[in-house]
C-alpha positions as CSV (number, residue, x, y, z in Angstrom):
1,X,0.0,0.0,0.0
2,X,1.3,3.4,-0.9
3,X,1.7,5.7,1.6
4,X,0.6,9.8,0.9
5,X,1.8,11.8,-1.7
6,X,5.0,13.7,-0.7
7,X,4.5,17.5,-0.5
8,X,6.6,19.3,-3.8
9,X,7.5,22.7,-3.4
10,X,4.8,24.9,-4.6
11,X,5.6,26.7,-7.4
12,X,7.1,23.4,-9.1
13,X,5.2,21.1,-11.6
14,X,3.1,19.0,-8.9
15,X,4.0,21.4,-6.5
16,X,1.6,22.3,-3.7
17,X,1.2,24.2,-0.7
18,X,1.2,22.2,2.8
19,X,-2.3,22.5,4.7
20,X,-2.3,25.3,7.1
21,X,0.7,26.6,5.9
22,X,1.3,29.9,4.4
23,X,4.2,31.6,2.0
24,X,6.9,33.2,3.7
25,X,6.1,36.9,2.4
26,X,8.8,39.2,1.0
27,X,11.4,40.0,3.7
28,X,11.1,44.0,5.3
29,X,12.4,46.8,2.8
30,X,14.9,47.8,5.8
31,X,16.1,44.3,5.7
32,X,16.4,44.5,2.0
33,X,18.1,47.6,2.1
34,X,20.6,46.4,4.2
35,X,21.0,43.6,2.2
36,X,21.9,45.6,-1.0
37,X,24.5,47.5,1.4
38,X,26.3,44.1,2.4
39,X,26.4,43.0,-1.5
40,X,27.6,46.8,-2.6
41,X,30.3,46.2,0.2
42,X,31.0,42.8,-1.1
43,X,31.4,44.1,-5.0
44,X,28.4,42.3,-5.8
45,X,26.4,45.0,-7.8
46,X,24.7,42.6,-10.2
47,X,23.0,41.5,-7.0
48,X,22.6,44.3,-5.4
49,X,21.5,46.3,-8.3
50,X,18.5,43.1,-8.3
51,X,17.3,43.6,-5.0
52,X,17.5,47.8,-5.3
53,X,15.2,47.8,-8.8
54,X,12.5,45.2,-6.7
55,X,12.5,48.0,-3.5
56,X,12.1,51.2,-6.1
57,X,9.4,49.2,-7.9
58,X,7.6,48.8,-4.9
59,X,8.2,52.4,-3.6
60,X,9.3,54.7,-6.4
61,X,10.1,57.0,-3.5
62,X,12.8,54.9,-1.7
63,X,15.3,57.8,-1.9
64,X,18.0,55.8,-0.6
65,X,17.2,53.0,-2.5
66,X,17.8,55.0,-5.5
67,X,20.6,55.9,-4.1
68,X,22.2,53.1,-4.0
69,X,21.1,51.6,-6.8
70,X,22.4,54.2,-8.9
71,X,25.8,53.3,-6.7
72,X,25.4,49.8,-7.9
73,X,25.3,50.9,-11.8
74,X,28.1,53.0,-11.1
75,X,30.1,50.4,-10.4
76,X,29.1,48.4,-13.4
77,X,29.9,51.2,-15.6
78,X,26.0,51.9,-16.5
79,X,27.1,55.4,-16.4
80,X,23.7,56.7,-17.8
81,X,21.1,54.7,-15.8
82,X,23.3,55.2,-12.9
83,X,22.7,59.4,-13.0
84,X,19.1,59.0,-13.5
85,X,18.8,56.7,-10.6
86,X,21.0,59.3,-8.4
87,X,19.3,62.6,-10.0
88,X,15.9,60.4,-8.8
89,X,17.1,59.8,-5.3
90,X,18.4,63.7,-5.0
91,X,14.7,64.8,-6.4
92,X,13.6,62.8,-3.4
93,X,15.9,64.6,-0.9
94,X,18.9,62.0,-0.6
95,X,21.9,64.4,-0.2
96,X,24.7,62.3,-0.9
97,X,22.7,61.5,-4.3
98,X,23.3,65.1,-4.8
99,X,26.8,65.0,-4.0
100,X,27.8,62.2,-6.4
101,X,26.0,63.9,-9.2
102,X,28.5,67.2,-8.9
């Protein structure tokens, strides 16, 4: 006799959610911010430029999120999206956006 059918990730073909269990939700902008800082400080801007574009999707007026998102193109010589995403962030108030754009 077979026993029950084993729980697949949901998400995945056959995949399912376990009863009485919910998704973990999206972890806290603050935490998210900080994790883009740790990958910036790492030299992993790819990463951190991911993260930064999902937290200024959610709230276009994340000044510091802008800000350093336009520090992550800057590294990775997107020299054009990286002053639009710093002249965003110093529209917002962020005054080390302005100070990178002199």
């Amino acid at each position: 006799m077979a026993g029950p059918e084993p729980l697949r990730p949901a998400g995945l073909p056959g995949g399912r959610e376990r009863p009485g269990r919910q998704r973990a939700a999206e972890p806290h902008p603050t935490a998210r911010l900080n994790l883009a800082s740790a990958l910036l400080a790492s030299a992993r801007y790819a990463e951190a430029e991911a993260v930064l574009r999902g937290l200024v999707t959610e709230d276009p007026k994340a000044a510091d999120a802008w800000y350093m998102l336009g520090l992550a193109q800057r590294s990775q010589r997107q020299d054009d999206q990286a002053r639009i995403s710093l002249k965003v962030a110093a529209d917002l108030g962020n005054s080390k956006a302005r100070d990178a754009l002199k």
